[in-house]
N, CA, C and O atoms as a Tripos MOL2 file, in Angstrom:
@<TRIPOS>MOLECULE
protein
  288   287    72     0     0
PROTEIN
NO_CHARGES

@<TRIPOS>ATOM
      1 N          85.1390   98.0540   77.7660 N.3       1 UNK1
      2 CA         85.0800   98.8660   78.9600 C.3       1 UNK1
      3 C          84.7670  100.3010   78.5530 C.2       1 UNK1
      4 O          84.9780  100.8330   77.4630 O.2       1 UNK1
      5 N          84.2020  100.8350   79.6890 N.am      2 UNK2
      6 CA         83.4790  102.4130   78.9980 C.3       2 UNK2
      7 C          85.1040  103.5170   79.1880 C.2       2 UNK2
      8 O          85.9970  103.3940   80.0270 O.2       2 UNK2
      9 N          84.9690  104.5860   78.0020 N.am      3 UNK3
     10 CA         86.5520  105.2570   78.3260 C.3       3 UNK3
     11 C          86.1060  105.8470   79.1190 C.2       3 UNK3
     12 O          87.1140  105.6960   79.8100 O.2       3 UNK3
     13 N          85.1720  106.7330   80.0460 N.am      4 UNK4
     14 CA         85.6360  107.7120   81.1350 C.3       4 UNK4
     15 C          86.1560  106.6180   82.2360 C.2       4 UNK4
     16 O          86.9170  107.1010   83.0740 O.2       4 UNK4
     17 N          85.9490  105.6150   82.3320 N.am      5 UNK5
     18 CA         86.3780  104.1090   83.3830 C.3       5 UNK5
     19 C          87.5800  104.3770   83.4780 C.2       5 UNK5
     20 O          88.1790  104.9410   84.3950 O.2       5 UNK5
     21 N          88.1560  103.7410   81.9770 N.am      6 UNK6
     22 CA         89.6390  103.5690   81.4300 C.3       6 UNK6
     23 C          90.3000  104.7070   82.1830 C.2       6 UNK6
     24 O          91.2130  104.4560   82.9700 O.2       6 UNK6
     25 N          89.7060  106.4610   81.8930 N.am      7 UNK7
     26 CA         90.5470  107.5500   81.8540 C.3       7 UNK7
     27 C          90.8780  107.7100   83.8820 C.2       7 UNK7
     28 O          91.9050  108.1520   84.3980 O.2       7 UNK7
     29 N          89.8580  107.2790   84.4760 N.am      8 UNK8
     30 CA         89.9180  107.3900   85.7390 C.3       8 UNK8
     31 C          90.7510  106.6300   86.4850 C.2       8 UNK8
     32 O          91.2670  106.9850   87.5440 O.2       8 UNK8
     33 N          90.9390  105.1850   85.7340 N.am      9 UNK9
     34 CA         92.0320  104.2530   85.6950 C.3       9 UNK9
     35 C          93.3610  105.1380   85.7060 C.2       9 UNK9
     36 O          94.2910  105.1150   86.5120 O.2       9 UNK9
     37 N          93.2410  105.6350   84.9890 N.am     10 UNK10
     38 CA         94.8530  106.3360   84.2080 C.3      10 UNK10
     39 C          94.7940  107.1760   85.6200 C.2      10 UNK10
     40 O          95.5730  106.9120   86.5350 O.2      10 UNK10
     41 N          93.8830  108.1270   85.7100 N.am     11 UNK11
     42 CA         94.2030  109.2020   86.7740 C.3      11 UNK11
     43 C          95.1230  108.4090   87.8810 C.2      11 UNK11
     44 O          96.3140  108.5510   88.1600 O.2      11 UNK11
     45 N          93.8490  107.2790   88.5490 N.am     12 UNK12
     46 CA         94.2080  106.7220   89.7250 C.3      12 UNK12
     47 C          95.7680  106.0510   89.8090 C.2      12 UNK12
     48 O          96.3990  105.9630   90.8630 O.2      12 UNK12
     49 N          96.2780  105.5790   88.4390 N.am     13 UNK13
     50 CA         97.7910  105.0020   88.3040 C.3      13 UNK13
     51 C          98.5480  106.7270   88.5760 C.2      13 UNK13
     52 O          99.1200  107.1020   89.6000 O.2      13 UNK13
     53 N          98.4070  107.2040   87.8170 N.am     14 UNK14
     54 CA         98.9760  108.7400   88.0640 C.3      14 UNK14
     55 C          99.1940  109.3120   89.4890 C.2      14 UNK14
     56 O         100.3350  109.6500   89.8030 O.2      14 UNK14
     57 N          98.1760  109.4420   90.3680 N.am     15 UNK15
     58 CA         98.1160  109.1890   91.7660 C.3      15 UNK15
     59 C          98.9110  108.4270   92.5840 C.2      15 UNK15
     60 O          99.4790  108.8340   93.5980 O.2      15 UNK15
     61 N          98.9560  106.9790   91.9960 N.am     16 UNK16
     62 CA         99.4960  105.8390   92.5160 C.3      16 UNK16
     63 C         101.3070  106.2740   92.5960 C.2      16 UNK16
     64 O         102.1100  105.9810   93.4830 O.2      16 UNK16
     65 N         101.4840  106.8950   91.5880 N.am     17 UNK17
     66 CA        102.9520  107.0260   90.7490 C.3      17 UNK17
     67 C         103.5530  107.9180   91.5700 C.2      17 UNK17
     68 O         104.6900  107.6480   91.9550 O.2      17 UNK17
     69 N         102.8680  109.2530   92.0370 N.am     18 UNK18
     70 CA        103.1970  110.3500   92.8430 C.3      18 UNK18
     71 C         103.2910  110.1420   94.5540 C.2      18 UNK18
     72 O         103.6700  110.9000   95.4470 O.2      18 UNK18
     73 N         102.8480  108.9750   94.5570 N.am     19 UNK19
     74 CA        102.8280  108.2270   95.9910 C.3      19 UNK19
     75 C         103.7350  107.0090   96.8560 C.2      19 UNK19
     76 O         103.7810  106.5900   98.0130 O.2      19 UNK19
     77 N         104.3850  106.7350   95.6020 N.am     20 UNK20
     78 CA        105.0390  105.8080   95.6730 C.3      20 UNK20
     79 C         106.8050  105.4590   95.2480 C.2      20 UNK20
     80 O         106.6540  105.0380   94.1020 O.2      20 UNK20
     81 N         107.6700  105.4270   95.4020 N.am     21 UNK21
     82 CA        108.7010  105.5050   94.6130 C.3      21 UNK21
     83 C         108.5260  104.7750   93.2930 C.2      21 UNK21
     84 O         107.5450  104.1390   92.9070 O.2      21 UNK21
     85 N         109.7730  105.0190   92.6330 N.am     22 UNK22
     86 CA        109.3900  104.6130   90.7130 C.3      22 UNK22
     87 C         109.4780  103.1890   90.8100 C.2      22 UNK22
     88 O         108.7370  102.4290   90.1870 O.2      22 UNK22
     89 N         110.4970  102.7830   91.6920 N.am     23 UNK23
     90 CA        110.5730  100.7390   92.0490 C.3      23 UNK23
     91 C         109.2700  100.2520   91.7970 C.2      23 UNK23
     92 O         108.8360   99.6020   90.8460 O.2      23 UNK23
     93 N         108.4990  100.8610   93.2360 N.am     24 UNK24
     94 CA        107.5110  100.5350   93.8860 C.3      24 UNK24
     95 C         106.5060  100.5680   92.7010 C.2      24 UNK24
     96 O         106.1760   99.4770   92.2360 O.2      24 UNK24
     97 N         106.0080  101.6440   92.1860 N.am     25 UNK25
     98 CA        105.6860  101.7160   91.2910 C.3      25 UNK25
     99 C         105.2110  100.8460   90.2110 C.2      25 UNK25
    100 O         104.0860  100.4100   89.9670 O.2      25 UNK25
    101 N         106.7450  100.6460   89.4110 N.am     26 UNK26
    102 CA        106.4100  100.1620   88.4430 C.3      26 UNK26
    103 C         106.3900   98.3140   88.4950 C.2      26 UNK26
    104 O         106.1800   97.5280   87.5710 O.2      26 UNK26
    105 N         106.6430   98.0900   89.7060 N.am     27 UNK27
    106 CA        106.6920   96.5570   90.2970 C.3      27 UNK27
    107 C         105.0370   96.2610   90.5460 C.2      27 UNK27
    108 O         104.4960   95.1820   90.3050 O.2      27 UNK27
    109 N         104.3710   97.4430   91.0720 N.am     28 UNK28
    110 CA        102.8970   96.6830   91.5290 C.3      28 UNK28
    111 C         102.0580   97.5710   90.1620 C.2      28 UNK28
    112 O         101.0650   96.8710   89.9610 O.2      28 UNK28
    113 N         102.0280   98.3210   89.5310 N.am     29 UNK29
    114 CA        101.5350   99.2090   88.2870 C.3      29 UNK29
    115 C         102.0420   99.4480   87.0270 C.2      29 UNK29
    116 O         101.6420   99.8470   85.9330 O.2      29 UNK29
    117 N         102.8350   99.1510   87.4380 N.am     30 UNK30
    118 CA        104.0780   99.2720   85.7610 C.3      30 UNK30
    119 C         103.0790   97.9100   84.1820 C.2      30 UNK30
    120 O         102.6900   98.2770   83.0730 O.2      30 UNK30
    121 N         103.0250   96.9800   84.5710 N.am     31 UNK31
    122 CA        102.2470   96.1720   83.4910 C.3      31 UNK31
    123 C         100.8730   96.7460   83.1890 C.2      31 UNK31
    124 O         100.4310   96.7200   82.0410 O.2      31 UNK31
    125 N         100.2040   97.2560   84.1870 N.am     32 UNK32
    126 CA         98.8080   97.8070   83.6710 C.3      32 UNK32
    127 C          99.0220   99.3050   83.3170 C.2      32 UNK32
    128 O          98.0790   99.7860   82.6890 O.2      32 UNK32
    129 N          99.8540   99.9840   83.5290 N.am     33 UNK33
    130 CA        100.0920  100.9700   82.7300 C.3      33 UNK33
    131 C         100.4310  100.9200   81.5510 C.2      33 UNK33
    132 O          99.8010  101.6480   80.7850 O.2      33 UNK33
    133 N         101.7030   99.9210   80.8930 N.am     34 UNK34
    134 CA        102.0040  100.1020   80.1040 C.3      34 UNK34
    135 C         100.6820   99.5100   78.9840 C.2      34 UNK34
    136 O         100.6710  100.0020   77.8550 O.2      34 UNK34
    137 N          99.9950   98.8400   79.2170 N.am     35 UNK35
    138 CA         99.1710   98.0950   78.8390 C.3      35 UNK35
    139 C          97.6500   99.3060   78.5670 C.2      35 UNK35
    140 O          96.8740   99.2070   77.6160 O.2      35 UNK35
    141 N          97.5690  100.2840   79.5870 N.am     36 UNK36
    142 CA         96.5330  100.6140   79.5920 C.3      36 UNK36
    143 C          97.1240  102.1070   78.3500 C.2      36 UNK36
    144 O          96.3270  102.5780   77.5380 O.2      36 UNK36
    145 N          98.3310  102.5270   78.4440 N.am     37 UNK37
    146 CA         99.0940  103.5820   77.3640 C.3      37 UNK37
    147 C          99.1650  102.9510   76.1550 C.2      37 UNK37
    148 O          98.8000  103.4640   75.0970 O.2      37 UNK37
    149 N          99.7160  101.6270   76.3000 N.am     38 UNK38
    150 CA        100.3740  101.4990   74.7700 C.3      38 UNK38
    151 C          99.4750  100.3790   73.6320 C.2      38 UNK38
    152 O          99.9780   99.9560   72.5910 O.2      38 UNK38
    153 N          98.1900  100.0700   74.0680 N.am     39 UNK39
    154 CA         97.4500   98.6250   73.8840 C.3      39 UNK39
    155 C          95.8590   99.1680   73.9840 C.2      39 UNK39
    156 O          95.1160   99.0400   73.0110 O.2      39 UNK39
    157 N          95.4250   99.7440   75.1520 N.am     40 UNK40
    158 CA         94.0340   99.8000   74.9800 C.3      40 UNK40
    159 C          93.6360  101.5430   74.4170 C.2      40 UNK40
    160 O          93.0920  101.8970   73.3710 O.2      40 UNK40
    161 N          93.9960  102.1190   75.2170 N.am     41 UNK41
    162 CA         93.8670  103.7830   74.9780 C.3      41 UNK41
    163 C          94.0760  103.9580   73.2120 C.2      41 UNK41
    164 O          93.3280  104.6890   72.5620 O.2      41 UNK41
    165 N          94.9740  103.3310   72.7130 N.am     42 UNK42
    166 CA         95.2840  103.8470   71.3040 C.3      42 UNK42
    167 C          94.1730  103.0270   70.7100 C.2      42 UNK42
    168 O          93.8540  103.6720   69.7110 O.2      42 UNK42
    169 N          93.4910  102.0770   70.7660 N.am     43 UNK43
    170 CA         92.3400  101.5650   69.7430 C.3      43 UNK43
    171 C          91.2850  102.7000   69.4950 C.2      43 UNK43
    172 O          90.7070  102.6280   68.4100 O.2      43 UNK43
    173 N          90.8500  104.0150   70.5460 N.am     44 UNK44
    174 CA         90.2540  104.8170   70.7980 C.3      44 UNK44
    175 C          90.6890  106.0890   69.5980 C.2      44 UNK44
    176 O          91.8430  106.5150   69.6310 O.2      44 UNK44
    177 N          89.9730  106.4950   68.8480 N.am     45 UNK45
    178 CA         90.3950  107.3490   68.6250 C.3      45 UNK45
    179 C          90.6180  109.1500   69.4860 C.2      45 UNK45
    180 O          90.0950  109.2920   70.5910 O.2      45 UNK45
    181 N          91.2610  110.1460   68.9630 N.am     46 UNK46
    182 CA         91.4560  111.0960   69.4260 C.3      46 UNK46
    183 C          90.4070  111.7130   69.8670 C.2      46 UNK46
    184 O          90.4130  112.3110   70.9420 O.2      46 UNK46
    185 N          89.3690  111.6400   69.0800 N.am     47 UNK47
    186 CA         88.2640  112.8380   69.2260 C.3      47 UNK47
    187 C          87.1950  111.5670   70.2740 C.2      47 UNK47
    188 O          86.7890  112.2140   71.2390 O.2      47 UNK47
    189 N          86.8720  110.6670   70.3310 N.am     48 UNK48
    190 CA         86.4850  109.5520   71.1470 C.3      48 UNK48
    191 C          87.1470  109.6160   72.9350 C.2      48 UNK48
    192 O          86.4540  109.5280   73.9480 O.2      48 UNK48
    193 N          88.6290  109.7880   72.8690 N.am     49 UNK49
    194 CA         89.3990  110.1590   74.2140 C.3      49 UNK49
    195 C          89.1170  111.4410   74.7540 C.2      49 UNK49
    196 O          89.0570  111.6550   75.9640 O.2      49 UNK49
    197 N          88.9000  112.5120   73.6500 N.am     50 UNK50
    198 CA         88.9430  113.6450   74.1190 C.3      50 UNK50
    199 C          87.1490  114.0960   74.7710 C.2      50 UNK50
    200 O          86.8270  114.9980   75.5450 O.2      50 UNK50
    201 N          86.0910  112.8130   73.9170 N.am     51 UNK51
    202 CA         84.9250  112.8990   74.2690 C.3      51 UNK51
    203 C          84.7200  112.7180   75.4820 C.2      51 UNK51
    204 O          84.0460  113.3660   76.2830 O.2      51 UNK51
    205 N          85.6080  111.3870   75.6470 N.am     52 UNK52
    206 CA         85.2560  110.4380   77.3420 C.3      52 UNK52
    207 C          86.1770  111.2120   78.4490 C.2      52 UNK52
    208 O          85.9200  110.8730   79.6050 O.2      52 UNK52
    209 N          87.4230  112.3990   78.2670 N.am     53 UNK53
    210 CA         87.9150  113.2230   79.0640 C.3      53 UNK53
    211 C          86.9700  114.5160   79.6840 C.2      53 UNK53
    212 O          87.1190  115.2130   80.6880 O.2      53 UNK53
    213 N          85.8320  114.5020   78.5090 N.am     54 UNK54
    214 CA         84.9000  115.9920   79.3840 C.3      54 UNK54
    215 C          83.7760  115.1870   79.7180 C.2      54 UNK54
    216 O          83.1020  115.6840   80.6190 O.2      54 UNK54
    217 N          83.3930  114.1850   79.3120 N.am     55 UNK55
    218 CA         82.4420  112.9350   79.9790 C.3      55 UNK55
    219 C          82.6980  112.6490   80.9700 C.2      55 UNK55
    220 O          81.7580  112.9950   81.6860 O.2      55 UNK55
    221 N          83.8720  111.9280   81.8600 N.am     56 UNK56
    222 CA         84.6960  112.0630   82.8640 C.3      56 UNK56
    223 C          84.4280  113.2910   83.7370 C.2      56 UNK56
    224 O          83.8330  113.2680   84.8150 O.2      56 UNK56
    225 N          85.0450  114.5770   83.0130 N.am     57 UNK57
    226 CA         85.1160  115.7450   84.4650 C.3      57 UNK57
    227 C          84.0800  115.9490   84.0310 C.2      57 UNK57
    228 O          84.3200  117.1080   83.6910 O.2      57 UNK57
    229 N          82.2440  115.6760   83.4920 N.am     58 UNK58
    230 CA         81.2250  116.3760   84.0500 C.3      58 UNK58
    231 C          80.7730  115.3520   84.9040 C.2      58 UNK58
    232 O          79.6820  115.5950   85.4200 O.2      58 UNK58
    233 N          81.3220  114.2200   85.2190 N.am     59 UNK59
    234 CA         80.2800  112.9960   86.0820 C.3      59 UNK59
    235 C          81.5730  112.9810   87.0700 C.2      59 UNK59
    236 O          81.2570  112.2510   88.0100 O.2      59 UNK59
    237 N          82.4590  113.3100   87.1980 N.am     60 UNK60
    238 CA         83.1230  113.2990   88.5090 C.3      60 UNK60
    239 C          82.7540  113.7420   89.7740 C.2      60 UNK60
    240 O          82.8010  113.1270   90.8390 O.2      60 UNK60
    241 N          82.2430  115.2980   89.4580 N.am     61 UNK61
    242 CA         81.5400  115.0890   90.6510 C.3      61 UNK61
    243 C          80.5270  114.3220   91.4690 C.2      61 UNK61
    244 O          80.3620  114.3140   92.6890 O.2      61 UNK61
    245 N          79.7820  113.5730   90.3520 N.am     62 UNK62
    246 CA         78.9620  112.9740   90.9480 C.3      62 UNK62
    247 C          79.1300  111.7810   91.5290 C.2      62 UNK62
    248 O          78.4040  111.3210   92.4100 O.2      62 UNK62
    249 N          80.3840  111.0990   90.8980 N.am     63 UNK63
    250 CA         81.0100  109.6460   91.3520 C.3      63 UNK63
    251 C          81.6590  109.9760   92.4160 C.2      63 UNK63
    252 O          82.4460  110.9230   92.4220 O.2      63 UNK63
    253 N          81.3400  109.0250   93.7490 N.am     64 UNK64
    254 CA         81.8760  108.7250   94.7570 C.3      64 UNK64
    255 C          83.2820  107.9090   94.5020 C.2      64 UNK64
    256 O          83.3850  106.9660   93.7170 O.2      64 UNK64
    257 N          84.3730  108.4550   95.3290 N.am     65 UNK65
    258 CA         85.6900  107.6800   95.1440 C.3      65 UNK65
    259 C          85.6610  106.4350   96.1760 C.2      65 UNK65
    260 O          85.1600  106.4220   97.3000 O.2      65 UNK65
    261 N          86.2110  105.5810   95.6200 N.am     66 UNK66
    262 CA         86.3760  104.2770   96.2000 C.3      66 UNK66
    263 C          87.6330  104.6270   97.0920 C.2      66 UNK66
    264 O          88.5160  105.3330   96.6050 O.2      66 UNK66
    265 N          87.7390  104.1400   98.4200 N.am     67 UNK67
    266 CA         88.6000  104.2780   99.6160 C.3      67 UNK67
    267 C          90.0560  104.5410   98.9890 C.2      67 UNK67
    268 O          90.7750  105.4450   99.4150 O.2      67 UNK67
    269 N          90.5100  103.5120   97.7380 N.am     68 UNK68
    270 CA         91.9940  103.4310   97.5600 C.3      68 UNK68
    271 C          91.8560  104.6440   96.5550 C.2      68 UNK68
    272 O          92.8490  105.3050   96.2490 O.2      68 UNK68
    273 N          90.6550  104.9070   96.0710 N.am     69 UNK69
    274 CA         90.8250  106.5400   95.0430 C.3      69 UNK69
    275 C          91.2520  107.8210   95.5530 C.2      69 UNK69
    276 O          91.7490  108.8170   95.0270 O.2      69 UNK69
    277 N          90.8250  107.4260   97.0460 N.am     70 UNK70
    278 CA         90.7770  108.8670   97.5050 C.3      70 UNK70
    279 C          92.0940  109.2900   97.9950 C.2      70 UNK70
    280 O          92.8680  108.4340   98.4240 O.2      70 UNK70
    281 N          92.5420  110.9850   97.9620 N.am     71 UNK71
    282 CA         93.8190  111.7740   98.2420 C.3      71 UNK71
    283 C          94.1210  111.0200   99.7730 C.2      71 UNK71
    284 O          93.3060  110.3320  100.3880 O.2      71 UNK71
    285 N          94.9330  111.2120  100.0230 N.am     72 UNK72
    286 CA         96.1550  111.0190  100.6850 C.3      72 UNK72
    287 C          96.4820  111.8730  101.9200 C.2      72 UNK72
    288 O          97.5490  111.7180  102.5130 O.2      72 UNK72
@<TRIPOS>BOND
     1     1     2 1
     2     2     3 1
     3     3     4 2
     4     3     5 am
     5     5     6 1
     6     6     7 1
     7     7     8 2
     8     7     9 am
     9     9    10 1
    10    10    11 1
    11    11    12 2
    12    11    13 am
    13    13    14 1
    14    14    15 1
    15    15    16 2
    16    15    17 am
    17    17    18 1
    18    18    19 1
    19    19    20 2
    20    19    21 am
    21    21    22 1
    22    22    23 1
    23    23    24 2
    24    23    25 am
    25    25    26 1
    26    26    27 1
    27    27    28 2
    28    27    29 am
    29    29    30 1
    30    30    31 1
    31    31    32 2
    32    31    33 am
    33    33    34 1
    34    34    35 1
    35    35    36 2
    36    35    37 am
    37    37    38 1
    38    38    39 1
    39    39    40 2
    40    39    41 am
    41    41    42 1
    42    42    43 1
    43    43    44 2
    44    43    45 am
    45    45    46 1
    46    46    47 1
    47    47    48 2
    48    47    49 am
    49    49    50 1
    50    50    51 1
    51    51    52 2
    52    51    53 am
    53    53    54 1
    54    54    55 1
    55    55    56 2
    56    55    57 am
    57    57    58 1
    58    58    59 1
    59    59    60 2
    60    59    61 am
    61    61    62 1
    62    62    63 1
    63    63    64 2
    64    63    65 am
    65    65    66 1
    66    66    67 1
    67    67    68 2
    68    67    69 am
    69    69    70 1
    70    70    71 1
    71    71    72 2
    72    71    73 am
    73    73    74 1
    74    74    75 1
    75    75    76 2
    76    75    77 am
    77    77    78 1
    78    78    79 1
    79    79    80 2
    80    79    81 am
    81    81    82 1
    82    82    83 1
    83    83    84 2
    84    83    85 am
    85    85    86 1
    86    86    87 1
    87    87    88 2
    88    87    89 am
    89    89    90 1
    90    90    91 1
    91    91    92 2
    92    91    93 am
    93    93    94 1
    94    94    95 1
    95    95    96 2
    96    95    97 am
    97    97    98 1
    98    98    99 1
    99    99   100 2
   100    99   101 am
   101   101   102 1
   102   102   103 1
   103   103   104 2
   104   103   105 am
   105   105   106 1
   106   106   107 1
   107   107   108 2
   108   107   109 am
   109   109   110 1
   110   110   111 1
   111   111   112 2
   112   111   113 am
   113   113   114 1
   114   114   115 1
   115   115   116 2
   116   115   117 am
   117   117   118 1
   118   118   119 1
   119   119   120 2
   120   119   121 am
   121   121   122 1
   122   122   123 1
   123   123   124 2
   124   123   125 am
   125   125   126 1
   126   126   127 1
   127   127   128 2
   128   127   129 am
   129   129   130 1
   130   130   131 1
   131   131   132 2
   132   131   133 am
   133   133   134 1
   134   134   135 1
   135   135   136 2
   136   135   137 am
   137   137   138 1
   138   138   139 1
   139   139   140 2
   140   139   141 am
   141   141   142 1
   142   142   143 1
   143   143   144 2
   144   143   145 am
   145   145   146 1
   146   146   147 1
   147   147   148 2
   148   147   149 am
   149   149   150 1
   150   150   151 1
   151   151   152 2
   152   151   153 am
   153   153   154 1
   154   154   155 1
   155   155   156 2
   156   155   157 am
   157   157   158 1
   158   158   159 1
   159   159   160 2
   160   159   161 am
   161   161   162 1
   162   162   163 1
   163   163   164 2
   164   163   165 am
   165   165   166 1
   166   166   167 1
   167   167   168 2
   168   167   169 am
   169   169   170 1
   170   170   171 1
   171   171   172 2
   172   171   173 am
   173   173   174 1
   174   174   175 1
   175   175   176 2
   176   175   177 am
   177   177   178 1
   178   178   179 1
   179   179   180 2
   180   179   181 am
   181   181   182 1
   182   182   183 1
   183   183   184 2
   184   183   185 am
   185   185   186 1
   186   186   187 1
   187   187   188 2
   188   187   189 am
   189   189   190 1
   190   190   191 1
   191   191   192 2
   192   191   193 am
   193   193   194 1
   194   194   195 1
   195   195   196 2
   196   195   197 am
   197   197   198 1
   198   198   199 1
   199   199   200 2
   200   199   201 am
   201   201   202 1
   202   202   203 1
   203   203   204 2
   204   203   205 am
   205   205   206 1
   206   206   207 1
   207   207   208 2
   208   207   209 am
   209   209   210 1
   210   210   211 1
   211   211   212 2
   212   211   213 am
   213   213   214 1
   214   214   215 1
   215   215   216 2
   216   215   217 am
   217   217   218 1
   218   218   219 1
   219   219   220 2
   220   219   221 am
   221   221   222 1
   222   222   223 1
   223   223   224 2
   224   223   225 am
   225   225   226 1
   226   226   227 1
   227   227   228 2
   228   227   229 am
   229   229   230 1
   230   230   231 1
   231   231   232 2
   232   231   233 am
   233   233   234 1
   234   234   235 1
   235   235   236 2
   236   235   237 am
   237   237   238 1
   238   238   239 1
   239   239   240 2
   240   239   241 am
   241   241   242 1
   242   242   243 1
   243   243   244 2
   244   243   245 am
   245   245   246 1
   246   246   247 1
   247   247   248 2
   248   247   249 am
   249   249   250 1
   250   250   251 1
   251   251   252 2
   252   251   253 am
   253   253   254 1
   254   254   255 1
   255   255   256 2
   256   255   257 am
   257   257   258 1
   258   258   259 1
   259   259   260 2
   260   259   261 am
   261   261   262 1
   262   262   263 1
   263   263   264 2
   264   263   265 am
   265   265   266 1
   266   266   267 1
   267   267   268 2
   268   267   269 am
   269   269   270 1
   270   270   271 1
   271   271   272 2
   272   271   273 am
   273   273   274 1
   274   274   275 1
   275   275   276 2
   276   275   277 am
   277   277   278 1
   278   278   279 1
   279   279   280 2
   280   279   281 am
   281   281   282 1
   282   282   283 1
   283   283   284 2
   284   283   285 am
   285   285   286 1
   286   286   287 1
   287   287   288 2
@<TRIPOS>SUBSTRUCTURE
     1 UNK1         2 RESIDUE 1 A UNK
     2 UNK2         6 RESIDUE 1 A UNK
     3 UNK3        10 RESIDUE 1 A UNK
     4 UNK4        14 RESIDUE 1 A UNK
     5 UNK5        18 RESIDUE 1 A UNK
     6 UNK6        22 RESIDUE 1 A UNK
     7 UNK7        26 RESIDUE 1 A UNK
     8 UNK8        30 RESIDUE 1 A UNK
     9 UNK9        34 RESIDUE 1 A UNK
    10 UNK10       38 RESIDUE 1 A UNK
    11 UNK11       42 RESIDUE 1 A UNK
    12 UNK12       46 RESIDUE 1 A UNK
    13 UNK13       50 RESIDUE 1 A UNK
    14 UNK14       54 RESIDUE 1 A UNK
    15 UNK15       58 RESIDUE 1 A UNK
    16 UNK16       62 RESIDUE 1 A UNK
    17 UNK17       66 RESIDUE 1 A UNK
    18 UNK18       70 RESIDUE 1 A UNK
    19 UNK19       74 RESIDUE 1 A UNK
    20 UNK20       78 RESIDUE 1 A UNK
    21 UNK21       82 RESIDUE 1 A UNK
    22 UNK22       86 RESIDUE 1 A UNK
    23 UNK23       90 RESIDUE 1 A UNK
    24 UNK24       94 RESIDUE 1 A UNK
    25 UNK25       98 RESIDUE 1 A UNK
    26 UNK26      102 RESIDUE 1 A UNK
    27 UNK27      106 RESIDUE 1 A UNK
    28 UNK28      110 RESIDUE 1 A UNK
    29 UNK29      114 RESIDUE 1 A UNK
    30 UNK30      118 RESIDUE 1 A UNK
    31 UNK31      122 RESIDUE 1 A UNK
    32 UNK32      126 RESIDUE 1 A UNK
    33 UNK33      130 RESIDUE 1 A UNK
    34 UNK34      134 RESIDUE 1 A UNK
    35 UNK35      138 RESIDUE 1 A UNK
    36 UNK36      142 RESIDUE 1 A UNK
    37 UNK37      146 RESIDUE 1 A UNK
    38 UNK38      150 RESIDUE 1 A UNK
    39 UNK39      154 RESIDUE 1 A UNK
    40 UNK40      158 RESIDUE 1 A UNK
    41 UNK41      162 RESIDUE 1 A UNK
    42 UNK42      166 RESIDUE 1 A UNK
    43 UNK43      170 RESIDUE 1 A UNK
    44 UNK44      174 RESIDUE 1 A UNK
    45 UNK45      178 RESIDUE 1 A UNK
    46 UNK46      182 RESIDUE 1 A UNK
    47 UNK47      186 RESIDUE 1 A UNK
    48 UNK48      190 RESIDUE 1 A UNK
    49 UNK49      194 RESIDUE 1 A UNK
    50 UNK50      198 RESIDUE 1 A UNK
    51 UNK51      202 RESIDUE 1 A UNK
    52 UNK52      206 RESIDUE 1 A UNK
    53 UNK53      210 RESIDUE 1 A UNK
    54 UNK54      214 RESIDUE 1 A UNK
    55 UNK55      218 RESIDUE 1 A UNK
    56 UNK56      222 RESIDUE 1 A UNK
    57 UNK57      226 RESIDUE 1 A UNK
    58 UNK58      230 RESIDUE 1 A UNK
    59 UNK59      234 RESIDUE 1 A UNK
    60 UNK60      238 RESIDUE 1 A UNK
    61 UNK61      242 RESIDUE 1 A UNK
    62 UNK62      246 RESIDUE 1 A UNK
    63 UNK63      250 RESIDUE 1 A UNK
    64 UNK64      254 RESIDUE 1 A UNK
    65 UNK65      258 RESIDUE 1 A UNK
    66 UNK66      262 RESIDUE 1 A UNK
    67 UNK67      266 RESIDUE 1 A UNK
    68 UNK68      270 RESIDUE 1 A UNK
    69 UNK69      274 RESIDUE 1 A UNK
    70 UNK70      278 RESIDUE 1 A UNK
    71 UNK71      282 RESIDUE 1 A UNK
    72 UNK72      286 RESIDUE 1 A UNK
């Protein structure tokens, strides 16, 4: 999977987290988080994450958010 994908993933759980109580949370997001922190993100190296984080915010603007992406 491409990392600015992955990193937008992360945002959108982050989002998800601030929206929801921690139950709620970690009952419908809790496995793909921990999964997406502790399992896929670390095969990446540092300077690779930190590539696909300014890769990410220069194509954000241009990516349209999908209905469940968008603020609240």
């Amino acid at each position: 999977m491409d990392r600015p994908v992955l990193l937008r993933l992360k945002e959108y759980f982050s989002r998800q987290a601030q929206q929801m109580t921690t139950g709620q949370f970690l009952r419908i997001f809790g496995p793909y988080t921990a999964r997406l922190d502790e399992d896929v993100l670390p095969r990446f190296g540092p300077a690779a994450i930190e590539a696909a984080t300014r890769q990410s915010a220069e194509s954000a603007a241009f990516l349209p958010l999908h209905l469940e992406e968008q603020p609240q």
